[in-house]
N, C-alpha and C positions, 0 to 999 in steps of 0.2 A: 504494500500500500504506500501512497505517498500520502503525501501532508506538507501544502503550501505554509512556511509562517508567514513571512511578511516579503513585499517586495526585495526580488534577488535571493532570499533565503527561501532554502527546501529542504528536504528531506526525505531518505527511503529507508525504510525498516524492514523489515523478511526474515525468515528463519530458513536453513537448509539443513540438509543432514551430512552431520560432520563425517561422515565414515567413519567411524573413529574406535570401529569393534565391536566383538558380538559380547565382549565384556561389560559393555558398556548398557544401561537400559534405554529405553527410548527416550525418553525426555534427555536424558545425559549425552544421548549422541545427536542431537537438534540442537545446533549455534546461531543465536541471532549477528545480524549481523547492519550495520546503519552507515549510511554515504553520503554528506549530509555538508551543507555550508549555512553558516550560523552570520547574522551581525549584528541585531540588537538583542536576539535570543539571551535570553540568561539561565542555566541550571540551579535551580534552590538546593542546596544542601539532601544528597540523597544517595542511599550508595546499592550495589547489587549483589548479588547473593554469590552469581558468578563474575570471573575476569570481567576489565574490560582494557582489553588493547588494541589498540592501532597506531595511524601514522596521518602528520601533519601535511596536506597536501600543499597548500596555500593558508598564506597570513599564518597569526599566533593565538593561541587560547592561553587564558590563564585561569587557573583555578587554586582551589583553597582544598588543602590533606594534607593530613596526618601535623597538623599544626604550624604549616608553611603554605603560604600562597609561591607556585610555581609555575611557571612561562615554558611551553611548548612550542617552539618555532616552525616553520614548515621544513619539513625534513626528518623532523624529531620522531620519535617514538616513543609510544604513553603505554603507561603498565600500571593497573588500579587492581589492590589483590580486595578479591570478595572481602564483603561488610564492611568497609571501608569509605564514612564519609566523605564525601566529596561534592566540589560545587563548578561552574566551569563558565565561561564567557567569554568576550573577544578583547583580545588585548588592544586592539587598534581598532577604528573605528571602523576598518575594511574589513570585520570581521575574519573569521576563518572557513577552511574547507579540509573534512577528514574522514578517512574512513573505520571504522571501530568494528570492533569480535569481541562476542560475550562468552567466551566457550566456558562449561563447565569444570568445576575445579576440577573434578575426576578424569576427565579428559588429559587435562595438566600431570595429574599425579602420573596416567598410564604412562603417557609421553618421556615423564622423569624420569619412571619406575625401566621403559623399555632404553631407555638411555645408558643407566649403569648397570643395567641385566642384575636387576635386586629390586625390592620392595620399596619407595622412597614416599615421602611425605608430599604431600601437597605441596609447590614449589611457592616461593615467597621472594617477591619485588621489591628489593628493597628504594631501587630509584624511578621515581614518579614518571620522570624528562630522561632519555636517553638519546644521547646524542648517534645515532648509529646509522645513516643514511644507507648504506647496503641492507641492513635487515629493515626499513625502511621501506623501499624497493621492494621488493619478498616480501614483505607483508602487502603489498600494494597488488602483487599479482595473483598474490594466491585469493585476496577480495574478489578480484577480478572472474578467477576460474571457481570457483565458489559461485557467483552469479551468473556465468553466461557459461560453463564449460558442463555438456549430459557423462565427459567419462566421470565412472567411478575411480579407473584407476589412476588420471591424472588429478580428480579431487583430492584422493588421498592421499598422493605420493606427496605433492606441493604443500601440503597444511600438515604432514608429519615432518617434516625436513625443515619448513617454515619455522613451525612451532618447538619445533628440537634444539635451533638455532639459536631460538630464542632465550629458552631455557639455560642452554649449557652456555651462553655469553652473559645473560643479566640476573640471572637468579642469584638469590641470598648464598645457596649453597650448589653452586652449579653438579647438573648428572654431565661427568664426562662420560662419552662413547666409549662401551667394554673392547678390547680388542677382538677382532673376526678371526674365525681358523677358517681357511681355504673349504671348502666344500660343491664341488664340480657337480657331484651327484645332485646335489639337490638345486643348483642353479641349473643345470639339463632337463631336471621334472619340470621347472616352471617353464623353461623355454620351449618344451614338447607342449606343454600345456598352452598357450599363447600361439604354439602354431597351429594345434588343432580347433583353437574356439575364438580366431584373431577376428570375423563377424562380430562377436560378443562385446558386451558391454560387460567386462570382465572387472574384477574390485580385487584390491591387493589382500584384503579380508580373503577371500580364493586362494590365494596364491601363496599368502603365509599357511593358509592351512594344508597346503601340501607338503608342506617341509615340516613342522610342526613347531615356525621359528614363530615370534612376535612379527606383527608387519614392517616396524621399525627396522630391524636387524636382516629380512630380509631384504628393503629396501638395499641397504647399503652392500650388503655383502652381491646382489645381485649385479648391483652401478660397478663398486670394485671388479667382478669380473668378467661382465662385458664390456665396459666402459659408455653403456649406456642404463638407464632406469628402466625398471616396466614398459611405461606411459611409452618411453623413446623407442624400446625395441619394440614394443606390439604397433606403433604407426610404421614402424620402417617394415616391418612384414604385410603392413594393409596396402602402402605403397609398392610394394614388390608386386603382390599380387596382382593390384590394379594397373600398372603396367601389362603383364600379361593378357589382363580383359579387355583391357583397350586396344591392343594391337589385334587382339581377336575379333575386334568389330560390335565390341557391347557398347550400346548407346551411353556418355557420362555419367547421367543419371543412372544408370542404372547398376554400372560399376560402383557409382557411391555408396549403393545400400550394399550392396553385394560386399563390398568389404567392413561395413560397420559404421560407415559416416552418419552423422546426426541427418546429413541432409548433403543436397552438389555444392553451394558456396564453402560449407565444412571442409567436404572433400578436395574441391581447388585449393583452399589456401596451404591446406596441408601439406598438400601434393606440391605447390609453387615453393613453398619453403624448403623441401628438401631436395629438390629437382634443381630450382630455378626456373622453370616454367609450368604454364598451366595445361593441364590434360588435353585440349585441343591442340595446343601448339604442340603438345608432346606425339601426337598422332602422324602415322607414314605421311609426307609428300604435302604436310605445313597444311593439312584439311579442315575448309570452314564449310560448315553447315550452317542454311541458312533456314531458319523458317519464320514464316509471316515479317518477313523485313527483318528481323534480329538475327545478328551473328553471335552465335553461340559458341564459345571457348569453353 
């Protein structure tokens, strides 16, 4: 839903589902999530049961916690640990613009807990303003594919690595990464797995559970030995294949579904990004098909 405040100020609110494991119950794997530019808006003292972090797109907010009024610049990075009064508004009169995640604490903890491969506590922010423009960035895309991206397994990959990042640079007691032992065998399950179901709309929840690792730990051990993630290697196989279709004489569209694209634009940009060009141009003897006056790529 959105919600006009006042002239140039908006706001969007939504909830998605975090992936975030079958450990997790329903309500605990639902992250809201708000996109939002503020300039006479003001927050009355009020705090949330879950996180709330994100990143300062434009302008500065300043707000009042933990018995400091603190300046957010755009760039910056905000980390508010549950129950934790807080109040919030435009430090300049050009207001600000940001985007925020309320993810549940439990989510935190799994993330902490699958970080040093041991049981950890709930993780604790001890700084409000973090200066960190790369984890910045990464929190900025993984909003992004959170809102507009149908895979599971790029949802999930992007907001366990995001949110991992986060953890082991600004927590109180950061979870550093356990070391990995090599395991081929079980990186060949998932990659047999991904060839045989690369149509699907596959979740890394799947994928740990063939190994019988944490989704965490598989992430990483997987990237280590292909040198790409999940998400990378199941498009570079949709890509492969759809080359195939396409010199076979299967109409775009229809290659698109056939390998698991949300939809043909999906399927083009994907395809231009790792090509360099788009499924039409990539077709024998430079072929444009024309119909009803539009040329089709």
């Amino acid at each position: 839903m959105k919600k006009v405040l006042a002239v140039h100020e908006q706001a969007t609110f939504w909830r998605t589902n975090a992936a975030g494991g079958q450990q997790l119950d329903d309500q605990q794997q639902q992250i809201a999530l708000l996109r939002a530019t503020y300039i006479t808006h003001t927050f009355v003292p009020h705090m949330h049961e879950t996180f709330a972090v994100g990143m300062i797109e434009q302008g500065a907010e300043i707000f009042h916690y933990r018995r400091a009024h603190h300046v957010a610049p755009s760039g910056s990075v905000v980390t508010v640990n549950p129950g934790e009064v807080h109040t919030g508004s435009a430090f300049t009169k050009e207001g600000w613009s940001y985007r925020m995640f309320y993810p549940d604490p439990a989510l935190f903890q799994r993330i902490a807990s699958d970080l040093s491969g041991r049981t950890r506590a709930v993780p604790f922010f001890p700084q409000p303003v973090v200066p960190d423009g790369q984890l910045a960035q990464r929190l900025r895309l993984l909003h992004s594919v959170l809102e507009n991206s149908p895979s599971l397994l790029e949802r999930e990959s992007v907001l366990l690595t995001t949110f991992a990042d986060l953890i082991a640079r600004h927590a109180e007691q950061p979870a550093f990464s356990t070391p990995m032992k090599p395991d081929h065998h079980a990186v060949q399950r998932v990659r047999d797995y991904l060839h045989a179901h690369l149509a699907e709309n596959v979740s890394l929840e799947q994928l740990a559970g063939l190994t019988q690792m944490s989704t965490y730990y598989l992430l990483r051990l997987f990237q280590q030995t292909t040198g790409l993630s999940p998400h990378a290697y199941l498009l570079q196989l949709r890509i492969t294949w759809a080359k195939t279709l396409l010199l076979a004489g299967v109409p775009i569209a229809q290659v698109a579904l056939d390998t698991g694209f949300a939809d043909q634009s999906h399927f083009t940009r994907s395809f231009k990004r790792l090509l360099g060009v788009t499924p039409g141009q990539y077709l024998p003897h430079r072929n444009i098909v024309q119909d009803s006056g539009l040329y089709l790529f």
